[in-house]
C-alpha positions as CSV (number, residue, x, y, z in Angstrom):
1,X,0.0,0.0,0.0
2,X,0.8,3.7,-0.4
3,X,0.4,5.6,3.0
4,X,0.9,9.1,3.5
5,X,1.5,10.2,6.9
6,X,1.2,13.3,8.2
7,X,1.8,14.7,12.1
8,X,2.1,17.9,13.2
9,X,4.7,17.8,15.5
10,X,8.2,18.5,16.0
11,X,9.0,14.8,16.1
12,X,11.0,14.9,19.4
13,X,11.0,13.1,22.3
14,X,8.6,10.2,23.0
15,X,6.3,12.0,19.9
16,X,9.6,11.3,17.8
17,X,10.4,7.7,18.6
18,X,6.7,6.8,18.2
19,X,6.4,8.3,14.9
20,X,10.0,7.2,13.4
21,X,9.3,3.5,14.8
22,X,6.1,3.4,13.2
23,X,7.2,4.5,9.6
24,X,10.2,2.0,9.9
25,X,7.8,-0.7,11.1
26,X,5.9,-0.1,8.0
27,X,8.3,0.6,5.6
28,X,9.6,-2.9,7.0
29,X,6.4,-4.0,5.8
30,X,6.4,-3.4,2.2
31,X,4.6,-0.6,2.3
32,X,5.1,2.7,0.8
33,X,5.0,5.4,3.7
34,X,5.7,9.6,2.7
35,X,5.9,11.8,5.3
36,X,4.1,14.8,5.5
37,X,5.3,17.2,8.8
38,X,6.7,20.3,9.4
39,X,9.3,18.2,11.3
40,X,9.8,16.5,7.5
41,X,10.6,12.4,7.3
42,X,11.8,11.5,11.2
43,X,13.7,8.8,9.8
44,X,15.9,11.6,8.5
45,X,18.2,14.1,10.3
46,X,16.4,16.9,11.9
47,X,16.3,20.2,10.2
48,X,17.3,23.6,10.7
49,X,13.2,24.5,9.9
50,X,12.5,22.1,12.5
51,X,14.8,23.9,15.0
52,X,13.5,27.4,14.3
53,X,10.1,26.1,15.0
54,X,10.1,25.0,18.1
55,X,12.0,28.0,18.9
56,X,8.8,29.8,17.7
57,X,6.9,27.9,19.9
58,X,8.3,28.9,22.9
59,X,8.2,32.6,22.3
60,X,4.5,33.2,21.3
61,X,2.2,33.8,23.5
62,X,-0.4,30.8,24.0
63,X,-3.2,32.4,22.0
64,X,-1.2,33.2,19.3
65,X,0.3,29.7,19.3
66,X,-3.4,28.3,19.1
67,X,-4.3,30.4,16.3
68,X,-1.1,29.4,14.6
69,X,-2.3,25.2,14.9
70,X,-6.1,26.7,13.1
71,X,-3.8,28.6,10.5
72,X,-1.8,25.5,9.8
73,X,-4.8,23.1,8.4
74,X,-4.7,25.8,5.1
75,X,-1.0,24.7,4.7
76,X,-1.1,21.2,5.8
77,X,-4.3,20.5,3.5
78,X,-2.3,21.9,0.8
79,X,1.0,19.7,1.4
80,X,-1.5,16.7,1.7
81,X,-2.8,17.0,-1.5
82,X,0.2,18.1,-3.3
83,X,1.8,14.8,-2.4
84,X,-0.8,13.1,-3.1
85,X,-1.0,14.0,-6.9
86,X,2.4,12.3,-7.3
87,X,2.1,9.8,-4.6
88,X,-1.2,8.7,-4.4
89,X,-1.8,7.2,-1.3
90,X,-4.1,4.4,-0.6
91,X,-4.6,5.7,2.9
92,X,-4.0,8.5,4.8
93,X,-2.8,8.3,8.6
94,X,-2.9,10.9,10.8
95,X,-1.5,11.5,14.2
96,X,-4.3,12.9,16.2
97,X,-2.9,17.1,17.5
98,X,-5.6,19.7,18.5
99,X,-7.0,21.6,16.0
100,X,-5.9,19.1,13.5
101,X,-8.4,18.9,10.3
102,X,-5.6,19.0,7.4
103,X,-5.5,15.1,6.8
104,X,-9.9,14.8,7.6
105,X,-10.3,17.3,5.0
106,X,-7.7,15.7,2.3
107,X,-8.8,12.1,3.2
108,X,-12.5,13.5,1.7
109,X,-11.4,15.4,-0.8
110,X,-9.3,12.6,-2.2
111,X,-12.0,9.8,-1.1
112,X,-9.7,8.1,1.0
113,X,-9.9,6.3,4.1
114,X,-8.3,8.2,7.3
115,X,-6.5,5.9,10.0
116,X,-6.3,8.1,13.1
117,X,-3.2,8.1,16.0
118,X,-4.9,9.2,19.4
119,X,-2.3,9.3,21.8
120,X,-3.8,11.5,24.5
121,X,-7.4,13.2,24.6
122,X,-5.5,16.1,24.2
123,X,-8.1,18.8,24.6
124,X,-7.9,17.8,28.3
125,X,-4.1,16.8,28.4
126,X,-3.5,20.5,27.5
127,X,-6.0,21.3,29.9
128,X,-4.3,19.6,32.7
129,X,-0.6,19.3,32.4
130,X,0.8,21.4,29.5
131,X,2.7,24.4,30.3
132,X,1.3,25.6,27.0
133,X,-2.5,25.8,28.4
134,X,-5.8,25.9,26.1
135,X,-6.7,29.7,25.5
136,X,-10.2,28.2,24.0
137,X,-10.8,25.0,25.2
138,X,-14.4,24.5,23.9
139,X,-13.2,25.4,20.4
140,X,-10.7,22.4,21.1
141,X,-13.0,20.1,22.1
142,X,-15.2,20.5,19.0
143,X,-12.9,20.4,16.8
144,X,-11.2,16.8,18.9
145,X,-15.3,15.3,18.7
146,X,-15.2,16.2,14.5
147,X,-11.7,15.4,13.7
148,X,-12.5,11.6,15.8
149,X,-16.3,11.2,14.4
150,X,-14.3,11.7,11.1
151,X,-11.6,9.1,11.2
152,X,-12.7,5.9,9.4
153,X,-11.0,3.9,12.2
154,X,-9.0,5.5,15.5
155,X,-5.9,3.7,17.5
156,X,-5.7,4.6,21.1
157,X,-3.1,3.2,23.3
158,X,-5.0,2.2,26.2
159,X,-8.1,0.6,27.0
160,X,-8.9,3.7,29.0
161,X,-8.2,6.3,26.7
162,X,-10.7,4.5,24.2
163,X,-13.4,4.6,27.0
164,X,-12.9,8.2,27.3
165,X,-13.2,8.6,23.9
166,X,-16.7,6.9,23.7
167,X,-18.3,8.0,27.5
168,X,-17.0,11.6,27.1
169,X,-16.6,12.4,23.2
170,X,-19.8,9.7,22.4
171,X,-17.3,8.2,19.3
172,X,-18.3,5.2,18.0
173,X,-16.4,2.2,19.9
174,X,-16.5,-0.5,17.0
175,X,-14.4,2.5,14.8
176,X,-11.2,2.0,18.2
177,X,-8.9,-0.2,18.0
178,X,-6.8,0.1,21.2
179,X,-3.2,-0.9,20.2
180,X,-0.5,0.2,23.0
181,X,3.0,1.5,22.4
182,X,5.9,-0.8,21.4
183,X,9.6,-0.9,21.8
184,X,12.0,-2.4,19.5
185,X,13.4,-5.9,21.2
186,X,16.3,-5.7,18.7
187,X,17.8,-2.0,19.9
188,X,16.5,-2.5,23.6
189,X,18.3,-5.7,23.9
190,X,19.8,-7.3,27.2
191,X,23.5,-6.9,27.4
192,X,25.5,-7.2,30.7
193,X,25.6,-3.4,32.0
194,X,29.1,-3.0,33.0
195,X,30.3,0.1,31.5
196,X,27.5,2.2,32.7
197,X,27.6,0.3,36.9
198,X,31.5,1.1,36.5
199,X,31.1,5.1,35.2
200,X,28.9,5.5,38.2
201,X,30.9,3.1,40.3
202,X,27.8,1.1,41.0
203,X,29.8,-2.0,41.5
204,X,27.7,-4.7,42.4
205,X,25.0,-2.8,44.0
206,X,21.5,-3.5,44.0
207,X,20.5,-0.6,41.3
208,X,16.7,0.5,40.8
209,X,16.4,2.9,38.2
210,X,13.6,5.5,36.2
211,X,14.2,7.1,32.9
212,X,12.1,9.6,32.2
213,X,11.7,13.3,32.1
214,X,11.7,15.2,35.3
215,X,8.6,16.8,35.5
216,X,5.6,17.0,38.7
217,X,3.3,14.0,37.1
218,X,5.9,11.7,36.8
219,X,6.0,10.5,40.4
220,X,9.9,10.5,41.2
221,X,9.0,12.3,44.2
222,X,7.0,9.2,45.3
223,X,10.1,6.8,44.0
224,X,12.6,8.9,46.0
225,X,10.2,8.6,49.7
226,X,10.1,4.9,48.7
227,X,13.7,3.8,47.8
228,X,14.7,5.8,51.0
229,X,12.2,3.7,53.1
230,X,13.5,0.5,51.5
231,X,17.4,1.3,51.7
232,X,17.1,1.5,55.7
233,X,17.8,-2.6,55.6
234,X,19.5,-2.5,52.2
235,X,22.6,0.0,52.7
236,X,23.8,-0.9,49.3
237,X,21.3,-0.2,47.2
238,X,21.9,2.5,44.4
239,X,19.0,4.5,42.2
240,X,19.9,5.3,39.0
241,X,17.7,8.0,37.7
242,X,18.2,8.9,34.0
243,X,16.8,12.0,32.6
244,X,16.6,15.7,33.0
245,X,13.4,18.0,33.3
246,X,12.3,20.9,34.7
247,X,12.0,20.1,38.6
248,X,15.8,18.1,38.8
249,X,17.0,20.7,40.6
250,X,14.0,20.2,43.2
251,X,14.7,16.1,43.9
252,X,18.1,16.5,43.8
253,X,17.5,19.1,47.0
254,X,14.8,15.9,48.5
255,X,17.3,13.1,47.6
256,X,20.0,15.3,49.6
257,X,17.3,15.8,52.5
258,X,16.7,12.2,52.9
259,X,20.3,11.4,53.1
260,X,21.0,9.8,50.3
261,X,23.2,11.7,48.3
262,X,25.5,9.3,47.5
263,X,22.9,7.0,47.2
264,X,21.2,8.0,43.9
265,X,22.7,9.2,40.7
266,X,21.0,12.0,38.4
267,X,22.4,12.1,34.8
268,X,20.6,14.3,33.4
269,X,19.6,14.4,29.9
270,X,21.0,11.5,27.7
271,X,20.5,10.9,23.9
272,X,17.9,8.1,23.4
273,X,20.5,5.6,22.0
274,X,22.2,5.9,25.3
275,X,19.2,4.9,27.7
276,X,19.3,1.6,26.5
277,X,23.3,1.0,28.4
278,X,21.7,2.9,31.8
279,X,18.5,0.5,32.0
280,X,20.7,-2.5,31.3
281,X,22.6,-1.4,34.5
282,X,19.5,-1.3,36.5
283,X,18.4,-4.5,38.5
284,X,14.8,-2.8,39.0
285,X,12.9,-0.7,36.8
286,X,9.7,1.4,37.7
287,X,7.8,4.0,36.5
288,X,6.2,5.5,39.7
289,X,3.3,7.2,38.4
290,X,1.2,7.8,34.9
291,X,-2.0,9.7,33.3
292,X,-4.6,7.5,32.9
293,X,-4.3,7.3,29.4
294,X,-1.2,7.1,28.5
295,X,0.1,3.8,27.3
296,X,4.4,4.3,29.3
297,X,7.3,3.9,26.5
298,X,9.4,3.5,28.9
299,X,8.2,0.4,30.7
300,X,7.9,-1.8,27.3
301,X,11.4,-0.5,27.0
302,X,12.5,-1.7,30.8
303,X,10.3,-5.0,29.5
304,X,12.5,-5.6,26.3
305,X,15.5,-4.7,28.1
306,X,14.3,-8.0,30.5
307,X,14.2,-5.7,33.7
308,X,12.3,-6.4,36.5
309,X,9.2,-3.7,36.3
310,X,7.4,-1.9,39.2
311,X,4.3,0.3,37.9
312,X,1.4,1.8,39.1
313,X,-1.6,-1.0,39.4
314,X,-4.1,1.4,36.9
315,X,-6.4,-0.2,33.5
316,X,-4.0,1.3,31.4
317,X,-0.9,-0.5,32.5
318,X,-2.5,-3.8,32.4
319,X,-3.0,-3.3,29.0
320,X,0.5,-3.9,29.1
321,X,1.2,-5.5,32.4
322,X,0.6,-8.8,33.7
323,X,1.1,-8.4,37.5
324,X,3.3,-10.9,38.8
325,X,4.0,-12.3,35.4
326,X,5.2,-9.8,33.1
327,X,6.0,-6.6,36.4
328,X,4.5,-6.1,39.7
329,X,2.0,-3.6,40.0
330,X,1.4,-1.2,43.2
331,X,-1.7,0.8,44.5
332,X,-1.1,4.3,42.6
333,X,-0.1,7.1,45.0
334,X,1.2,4.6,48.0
335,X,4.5,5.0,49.3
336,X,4.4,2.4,51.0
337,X,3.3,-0.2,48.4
338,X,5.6,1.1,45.8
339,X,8.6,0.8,48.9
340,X,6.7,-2.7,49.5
341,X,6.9,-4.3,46.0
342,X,10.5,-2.7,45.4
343,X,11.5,-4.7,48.8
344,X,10.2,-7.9,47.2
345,X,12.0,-7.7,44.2
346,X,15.1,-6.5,46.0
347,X,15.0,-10.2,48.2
348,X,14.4,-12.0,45.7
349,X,16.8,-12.3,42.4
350,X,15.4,-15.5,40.6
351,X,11.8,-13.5,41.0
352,X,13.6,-10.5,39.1
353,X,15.3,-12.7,36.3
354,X,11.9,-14.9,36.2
355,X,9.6,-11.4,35.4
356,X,12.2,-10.3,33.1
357,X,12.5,-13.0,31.5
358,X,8.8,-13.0,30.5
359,X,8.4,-9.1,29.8
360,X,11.2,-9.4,27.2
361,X,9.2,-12.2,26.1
362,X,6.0,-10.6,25.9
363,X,7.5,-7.5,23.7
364,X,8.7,-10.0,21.2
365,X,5.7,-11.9,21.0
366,X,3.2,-8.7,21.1
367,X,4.2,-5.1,22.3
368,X,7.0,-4.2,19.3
369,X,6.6,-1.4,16.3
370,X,6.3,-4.2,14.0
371,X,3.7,-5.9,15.5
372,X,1.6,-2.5,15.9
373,X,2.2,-1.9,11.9
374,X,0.9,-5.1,11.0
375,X,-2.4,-4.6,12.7
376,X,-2.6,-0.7,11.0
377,X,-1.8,-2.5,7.8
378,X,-4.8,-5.2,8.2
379,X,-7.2,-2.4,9.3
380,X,-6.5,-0.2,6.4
381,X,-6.7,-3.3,3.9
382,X,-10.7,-3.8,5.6
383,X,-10.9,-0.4,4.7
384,X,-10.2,-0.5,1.4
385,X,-11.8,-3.9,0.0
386,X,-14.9,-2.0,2.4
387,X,-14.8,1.4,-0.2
388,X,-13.9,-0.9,-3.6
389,X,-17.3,-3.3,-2.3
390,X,-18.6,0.3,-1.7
391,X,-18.1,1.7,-5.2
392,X,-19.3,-1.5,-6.6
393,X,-22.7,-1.4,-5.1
394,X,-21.8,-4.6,-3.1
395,X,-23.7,-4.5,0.6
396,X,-21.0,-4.9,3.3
């Protein structure tokens, strides 16, 4: 198949690995992917364009930054369909932003199914925990309700986000396909961990780690309280935290209250090719907290690395998680259960190698970018023989 896709983002961060990892995957495919992005092709270097706009970004004020997103659909519509003259796509897929309409629009003006990326309800994410808040949030939420009563057929990555499309938005729930995040098993691959335990002079510690950016939501606070309750009968354990964000400064301070200074390590910001060293030095992986919707990166990478997970017990990391089979889960919010299930894994090694052992499994079998193009790839093929039977008069 031909598939254009088309975000508007700047392809960085999580945004970025999701987007490059699903063109790969379906380029890997067969298929014919072009990128349409102010970002440009992520499998490609970044741009100078790309750099000047998210500079941009951070200058304008938030209602001119809105009215920027409406002003974009005129020139993403007209990218869309310029490509398409040349390329002419079988489908269109769309990664799901606020104010979005450039790919609905092109999709019926070129009479061509539109497979639709919801990654957050993002009307209320930017409600909620963006520093960039909504200036008209019931403009946003129409236009969220028409861009997903438009789609032919949506993706969420969690079972929750899809019942938040359908209680709150009223969408259609045989159009959602819930298909989580994936990791790639053969770049997050179980090595042995010794440079990174002998740069930090980790030795043979017991190391529990997070990657992750620093900000309020992502429960580090809560991670901190409970590794220092835990380390009180296990001097040598180490916690690796890898990342930067905007409140380091703020738990490096707590970490120092609580005595642990040379306890826990901050690296700050590392390139996303060198995460995949610092988790294999980690013994223990958790992700301490997470939106309700979101469907973590970084556990299925902690899962294809073989690490021992710890997450938050909540619907959408069961999608993912099988507690006690795949990661221990914890109450959400609980210092004491998170410092509880860490202690457990802590005493118990063949528990940790056993859980690995069948995460890693679990992203090879089911939560990789390969697997998560496949099922795109047999939805917009239902979508198409559905439109040919269509044209045909044939009843479906």
């Amino acid at each position: 198949m031909n598939i254009l896709y088309h975000h508007r983002t700047m392809a960085d961060g999580a945004e970025g690995i999701h987007i490059r990892e699903m063109v790969k995957a379906l380029r890997g495919l067969g298929h014919e992917v072009r990128v349409v992005a102010l970002a440009g092709d992520p499998t490609q270097p970044a741009t100078a364009r790309v750099s000047r706009v998210s500079a941009l970004r951070r200058l304008i004020p938030g209602f001119a930054y809105e009215l920027a997103e409406l002003a974009y659909n005129v020139v993403g519509y007209r990218r869309i369909m310029k490509e398409a003259r040349t390329f002419r796509p079988d489908v269109i897929y769309d990664r799901y932003n606020s104010y979005s309409t450039a790919a609905l629009r092109a999709a019926r003006r070129l009479k061509r199914p539109l497979l639709l990326e919801v990654n957050s309800p993002v009307a209320y994410e930017r409600s909620v925990y963006e520093h960039l808040q909504l200036k008209f949030p019931s403009l946003a939420r129409w236009y969220e309700r028409t861009i997903l009563e438009g789609a032919d057929r949506i993706f969420v990555v969690s079972t929750p986000l899809e019942r938040h499309l359908v209680n709150t938005l009223g969408i259609d729930s045989r159009r959602i396909t819930v298909l989580p995040n994936g990791a790639d098993p053969a770049v997050f691959a179980p090595r042995d961990g010794g440079a990174v335990r002998r740069r930090y002079g980790l030795g043979h510690h017991t190391v529990i780690g997070f990657v992750g950016i620093l900000r309020p939501w992502h429960g580090v606070d809560l991670l901190l309280d409970a590794f220092h309750a835990v380390r009180r009968s296990h001097p040598d354990l180490h916690l690796l935290i890898v990342g930067d964000g905007p409140i380091q400064p703020q738990l490096e301070s707590r970490a120092r209250d609580l005595g642990l200074a040379g306890a826990a390590t901050f690296t700050g910001r590392l390139a996303h090719a060198d995460v995949v060293a610092h988790v294999d030095a980690m013994d223990v992986a958790v992700s301490p907290h997470a939106t309700f919707y979101a469907s973590p990166m970084k556990i299925l990478e902690y899962m294809a690395m073989g690490k021992a997970v710890v997450a938050p017990a909540m619907d959408n990391i069961r999608d993912i998680v099988t507690d006690g089979e795949t990661g221990l889960l914890f109450q959400p919010e609980r210092v004491d259960a998170l410092a509880t299930v860490m202690q457990r894994l802590v005493d118990d090694e063949t528990l940790r190698r056993t859980l690995g052992k069948n995460a890693r499994r679990s992203v090879m079998e089911q939560f990789n970018w390969r697997h998560n193009a496949e099922r795109v790839a047999t939805h917009a093929r239902e979508l198409l023989r559905s439109c040919r039977d269509t044209e045909r008069g044939v009843s479906v």
